[in-house]
C-alpha positions in Angstrom: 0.0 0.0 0.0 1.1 3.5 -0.6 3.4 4.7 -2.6 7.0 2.9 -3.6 8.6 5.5 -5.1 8.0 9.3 -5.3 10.4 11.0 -8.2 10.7 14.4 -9.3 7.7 14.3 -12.0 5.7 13.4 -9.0 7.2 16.0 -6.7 6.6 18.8 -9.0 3.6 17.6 -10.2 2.6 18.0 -6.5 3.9 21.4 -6.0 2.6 22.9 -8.8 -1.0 21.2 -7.3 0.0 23.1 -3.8 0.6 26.3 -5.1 4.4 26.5 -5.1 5.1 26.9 -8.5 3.4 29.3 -11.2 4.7 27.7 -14.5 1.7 30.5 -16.7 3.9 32.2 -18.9 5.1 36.5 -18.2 2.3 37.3 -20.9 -0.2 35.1 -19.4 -3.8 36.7 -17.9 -3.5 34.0 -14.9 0.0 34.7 -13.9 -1.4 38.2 -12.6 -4.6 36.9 -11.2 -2.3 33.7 -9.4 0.3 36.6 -8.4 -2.3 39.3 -6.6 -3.8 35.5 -5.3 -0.6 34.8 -3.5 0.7 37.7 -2.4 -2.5 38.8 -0.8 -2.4 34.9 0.8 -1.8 35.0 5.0 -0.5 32.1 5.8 -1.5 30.5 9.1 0.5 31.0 12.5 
């Protein structure tokens, strides 16, 4: 059960998922949108 192996397609698959990453290209109307979206993120304390 679970997984046997986790590689780096997987991992960045998964941060792209959580957020981490913003792979929309500079000319992009969802890079802005994702951008003001994050920046205006709190995270919790």
């Amino acid at each position: 059960r679970g997984w046997s192996f986790v590689g780096p397609t997987t991992a960045y698959a998964f941060m792209q998922a959580m957020g981490l990453i913003n792979d929309h290209l500079e000319g992009c109307v969802l890079r802005k949108e994702i951008e003001k979206k994050r920046s205006a993120f709190q995270r919790p304390v």
